[in-house]
C-alpha positions as CSV (number, residue, x, y, z in Angstrom):
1,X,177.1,-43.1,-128.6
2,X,174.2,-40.7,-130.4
3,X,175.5,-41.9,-133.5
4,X,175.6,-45.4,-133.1
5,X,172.1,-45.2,-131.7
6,X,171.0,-43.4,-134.8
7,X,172.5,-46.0,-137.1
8,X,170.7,-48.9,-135.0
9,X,167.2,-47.2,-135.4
10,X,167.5,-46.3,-139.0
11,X,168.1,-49.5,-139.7
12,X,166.0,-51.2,-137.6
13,X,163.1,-48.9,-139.3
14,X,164.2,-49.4,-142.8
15,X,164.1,-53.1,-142.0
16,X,160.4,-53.2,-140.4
17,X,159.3,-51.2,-143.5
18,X,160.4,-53.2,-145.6
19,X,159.3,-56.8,-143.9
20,X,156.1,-55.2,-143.4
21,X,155.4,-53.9,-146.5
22,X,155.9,-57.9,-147.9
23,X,153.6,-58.8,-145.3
24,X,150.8,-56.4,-145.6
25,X,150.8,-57.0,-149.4
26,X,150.5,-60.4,-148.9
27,X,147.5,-60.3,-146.8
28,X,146.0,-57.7,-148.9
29,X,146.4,-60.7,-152.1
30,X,148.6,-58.3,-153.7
31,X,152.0,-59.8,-153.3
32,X,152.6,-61.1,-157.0
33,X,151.8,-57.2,-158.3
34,X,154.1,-55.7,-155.6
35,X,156.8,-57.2,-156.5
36,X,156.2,-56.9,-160.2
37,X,156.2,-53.5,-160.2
38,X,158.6,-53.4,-157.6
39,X,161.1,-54.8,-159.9
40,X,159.3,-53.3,-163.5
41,X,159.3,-49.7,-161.9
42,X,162.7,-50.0,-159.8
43,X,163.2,-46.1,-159.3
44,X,159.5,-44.7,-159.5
45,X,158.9,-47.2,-156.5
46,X,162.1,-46.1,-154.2
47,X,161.1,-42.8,-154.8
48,X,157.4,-43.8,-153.4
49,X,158.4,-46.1,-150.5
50,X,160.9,-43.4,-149.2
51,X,157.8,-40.8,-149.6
52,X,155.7,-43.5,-147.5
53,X,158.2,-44.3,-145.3
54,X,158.3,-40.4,-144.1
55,X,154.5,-40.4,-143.8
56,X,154.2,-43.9,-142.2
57,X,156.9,-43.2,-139.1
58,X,155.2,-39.6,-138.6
59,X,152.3,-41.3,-138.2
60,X,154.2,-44.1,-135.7
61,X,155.5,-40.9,-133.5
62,X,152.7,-39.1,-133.1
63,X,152.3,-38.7,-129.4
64,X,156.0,-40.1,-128.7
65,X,158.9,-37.7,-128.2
66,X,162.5,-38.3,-128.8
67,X,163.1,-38.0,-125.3
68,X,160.4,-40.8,-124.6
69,X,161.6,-42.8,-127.1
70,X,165.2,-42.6,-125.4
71,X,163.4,-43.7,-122.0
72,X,161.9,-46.8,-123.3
73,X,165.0,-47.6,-125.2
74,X,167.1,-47.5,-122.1
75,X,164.8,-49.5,-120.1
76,X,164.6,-52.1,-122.4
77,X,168.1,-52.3,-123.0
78,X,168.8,-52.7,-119.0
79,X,166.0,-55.6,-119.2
80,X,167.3,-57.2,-122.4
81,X,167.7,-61.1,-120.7
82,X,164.1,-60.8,-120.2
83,X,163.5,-61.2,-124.5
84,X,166.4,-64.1,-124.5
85,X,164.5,-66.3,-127.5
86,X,163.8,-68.8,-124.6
87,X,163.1,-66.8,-121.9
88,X,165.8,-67.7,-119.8
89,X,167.5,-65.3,-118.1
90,X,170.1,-67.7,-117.9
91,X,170.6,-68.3,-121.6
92,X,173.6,-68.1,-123.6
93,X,172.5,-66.0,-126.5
94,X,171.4,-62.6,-124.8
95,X,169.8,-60.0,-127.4
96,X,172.1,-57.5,-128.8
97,X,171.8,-53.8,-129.5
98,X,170.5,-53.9,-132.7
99,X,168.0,-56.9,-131.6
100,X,166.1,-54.3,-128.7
101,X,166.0,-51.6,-131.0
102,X,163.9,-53.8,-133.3
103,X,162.3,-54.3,-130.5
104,X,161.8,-50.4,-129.6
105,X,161.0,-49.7,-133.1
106,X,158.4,-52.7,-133.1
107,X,156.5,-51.6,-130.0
108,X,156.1,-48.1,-131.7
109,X,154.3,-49.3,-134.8
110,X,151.9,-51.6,-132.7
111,X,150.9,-48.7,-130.5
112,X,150.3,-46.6,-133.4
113,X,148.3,-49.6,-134.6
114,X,146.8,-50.2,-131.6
115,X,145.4,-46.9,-130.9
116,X,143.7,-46.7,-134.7
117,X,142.4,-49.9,-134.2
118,X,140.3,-49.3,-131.4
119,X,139.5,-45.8,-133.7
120,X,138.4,-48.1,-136.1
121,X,135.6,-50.0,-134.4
122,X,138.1,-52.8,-133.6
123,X,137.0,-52.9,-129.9
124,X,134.8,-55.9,-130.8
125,X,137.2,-58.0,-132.2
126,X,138.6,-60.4,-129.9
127,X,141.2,-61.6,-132.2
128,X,142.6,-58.7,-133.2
129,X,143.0,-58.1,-129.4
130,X,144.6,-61.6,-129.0
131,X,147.8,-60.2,-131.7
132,X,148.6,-57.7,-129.6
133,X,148.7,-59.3,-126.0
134,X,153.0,-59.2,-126.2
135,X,152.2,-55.4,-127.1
136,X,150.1,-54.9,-123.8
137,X,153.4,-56.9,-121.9
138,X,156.0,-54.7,-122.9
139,X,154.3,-51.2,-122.4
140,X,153.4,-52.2,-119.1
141,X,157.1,-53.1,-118.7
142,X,158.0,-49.8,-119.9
143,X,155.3,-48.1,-117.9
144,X,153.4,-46.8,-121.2
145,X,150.1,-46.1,-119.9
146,X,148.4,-45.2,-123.5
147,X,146.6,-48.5,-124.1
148,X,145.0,-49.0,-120.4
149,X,143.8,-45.2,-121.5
150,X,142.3,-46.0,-124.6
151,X,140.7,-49.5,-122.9
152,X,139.1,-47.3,-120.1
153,X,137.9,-44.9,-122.7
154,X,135.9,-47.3,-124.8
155,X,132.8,-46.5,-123.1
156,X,132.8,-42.9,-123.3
157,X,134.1,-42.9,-126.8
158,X,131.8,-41.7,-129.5
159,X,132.7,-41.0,-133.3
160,X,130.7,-39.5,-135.8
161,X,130.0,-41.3,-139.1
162,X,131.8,-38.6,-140.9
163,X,134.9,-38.1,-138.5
164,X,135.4,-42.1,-139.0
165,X,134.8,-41.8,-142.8
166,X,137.3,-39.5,-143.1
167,X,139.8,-40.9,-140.6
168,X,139.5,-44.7,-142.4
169,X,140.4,-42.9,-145.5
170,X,143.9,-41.7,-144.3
171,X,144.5,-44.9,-142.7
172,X,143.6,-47.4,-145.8
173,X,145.7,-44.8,-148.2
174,X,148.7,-44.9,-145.3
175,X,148.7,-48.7,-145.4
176,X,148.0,-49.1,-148.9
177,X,150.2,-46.8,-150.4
178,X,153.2,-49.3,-151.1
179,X,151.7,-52.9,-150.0
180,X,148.8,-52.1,-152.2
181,X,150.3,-50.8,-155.1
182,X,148.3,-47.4,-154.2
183,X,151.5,-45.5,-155.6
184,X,151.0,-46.9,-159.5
185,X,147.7,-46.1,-159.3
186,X,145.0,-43.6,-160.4
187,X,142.7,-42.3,-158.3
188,X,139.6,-44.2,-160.1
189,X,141.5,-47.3,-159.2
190,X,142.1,-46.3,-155.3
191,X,138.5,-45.8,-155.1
192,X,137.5,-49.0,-156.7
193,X,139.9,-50.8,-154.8
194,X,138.3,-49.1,-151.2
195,X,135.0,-49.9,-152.0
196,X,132.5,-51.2,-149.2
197,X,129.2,-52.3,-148.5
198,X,127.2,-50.3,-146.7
199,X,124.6,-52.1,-143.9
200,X,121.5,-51.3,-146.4
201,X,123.3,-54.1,-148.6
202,X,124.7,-51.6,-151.3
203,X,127.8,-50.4,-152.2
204,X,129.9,-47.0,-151.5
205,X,133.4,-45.7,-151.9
206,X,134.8,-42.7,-151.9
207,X,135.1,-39.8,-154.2
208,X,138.4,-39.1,-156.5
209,X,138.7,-36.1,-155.2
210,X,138.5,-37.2,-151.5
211,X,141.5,-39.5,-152.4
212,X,143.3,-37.1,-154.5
213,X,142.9,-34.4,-151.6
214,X,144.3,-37.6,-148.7
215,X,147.2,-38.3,-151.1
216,X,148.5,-34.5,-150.9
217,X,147.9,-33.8,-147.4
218,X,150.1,-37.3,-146.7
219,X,152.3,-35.9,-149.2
220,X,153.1,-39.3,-150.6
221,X,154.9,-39.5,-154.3
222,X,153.9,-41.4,-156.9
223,X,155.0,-40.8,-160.6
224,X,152.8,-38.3,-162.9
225,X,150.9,-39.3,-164.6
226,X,150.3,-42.7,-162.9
227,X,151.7,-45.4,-164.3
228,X,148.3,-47.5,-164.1
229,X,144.5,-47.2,-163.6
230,X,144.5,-50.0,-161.0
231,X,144.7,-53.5,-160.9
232,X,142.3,-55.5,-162.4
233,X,140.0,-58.6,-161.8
234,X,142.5,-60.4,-163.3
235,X,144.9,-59.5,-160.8
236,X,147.5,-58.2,-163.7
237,X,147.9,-54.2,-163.8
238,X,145.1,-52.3,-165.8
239,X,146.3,-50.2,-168.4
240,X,145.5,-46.2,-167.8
241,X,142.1,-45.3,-169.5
């Protein structure tokens, strides 16, 4: 029974990844230099996705045990007519194993998105609220009390400039690492790419070395020496300086 469970959740995760990853880079407007060097760089970029796929789902768990994890999957598996694609509990095509444990494994990475989202300053943002509404349903199905904690918190919740600096780092780098190309990248490039304007009108980023440091403690691979500077204007991959 453990091992069939295993083999639903690795898959289930390896799938997510690597739906998500599409998705991300689309929205980031890198989708055409993803999977150029996806397919250019075929074995530097496994190497990197499986070193991002390690950080990203330690970064998922953090807070959840295995023997939570177990809890919610049960429950959802004894409530399974309740996600029948048209909501009838009557209806003829009831999810299967492998479709909750998507499920399971989908609720985990909206938490953990959830909960740096409202880290991030994204408290006032009443759309990004609306995306995760079906979030806020199933963990109050599966009695998860962690976002009606961090809602009630919002109030008392004060971050320092530099805490937050820091913290967006390590979250942009996370994302970014695959989607973004991050892992063909030099550090110049990163920076460049992460690049914001300040409320005085001009424009900061952070240092190489910040980056450099973020990308060790993640432990993420890329191939050395990096296979590009960044991407440039042009959208096409800039040559390494």
């Amino acid at each position: 029974m453990k091992d069939n469970t295993d083999k639903l959740r690795t898959e289930a995760r390896q799938d997510l990844l690597a739906r998500g990853a599409l998705t991300t880079a689309k929205e980031a407007g890198r989708e055409q230099q993803f999977l150029c060097l996806q397919t250019k760089h075929p074995q530097e970029y496994k190497t990197a996705f499986n070193s991002w796929a390690v950080a990203m789902w330690k970064w998922i768990d953090e807070g959840v045990t295995p023997e939570q994890e177990n809890v919610w999957r049960a429950k959802l598996l004894a409530e399974r007519r309740r996600f029948c694609p048209v909501n009838d509990s009557t209806a003829s095509v009831i999810p299967g194993d492998l479709d909750m444990e998507h499920w399971l494994q989908s609720f985990l990475v909206e938490r953990a998105f959830f909960k740096c989202g409202l880290h991030h300053k994204k408290d006032g943002d009443p759309v990004w609220f609306q995306k995760f509404a079906q979030f806020q349903s199933t963990a109050k199905l599966l009695n998860d009390a962690l976002p009606f904690v961090e809602l009630a918190g919002l109030t008392k919740r004060k971050t320092s400039r530099k805490q937050l600096g820091k913290r967006s780092l390590r979250f942009w780098i996370l994302y970014l690492w695959i989607p973004g190309c991050f892992w063909a990248m030099q550090n110049g490039g990163i920076t460049a790419y992460l690049r914001w304007r300040k409320p005085d009108g001009t424009d900061s980023e952070y240092s190489e070395h910040s980056v450099s440091n973020m990308v060790s403690e993640l432990k993420l691979w890329r191939p050395f020496p990096p296979l590009y500077w960044g991407i440039g204007s042009d959208g096409l991959p800039t040559p390494v300086r």
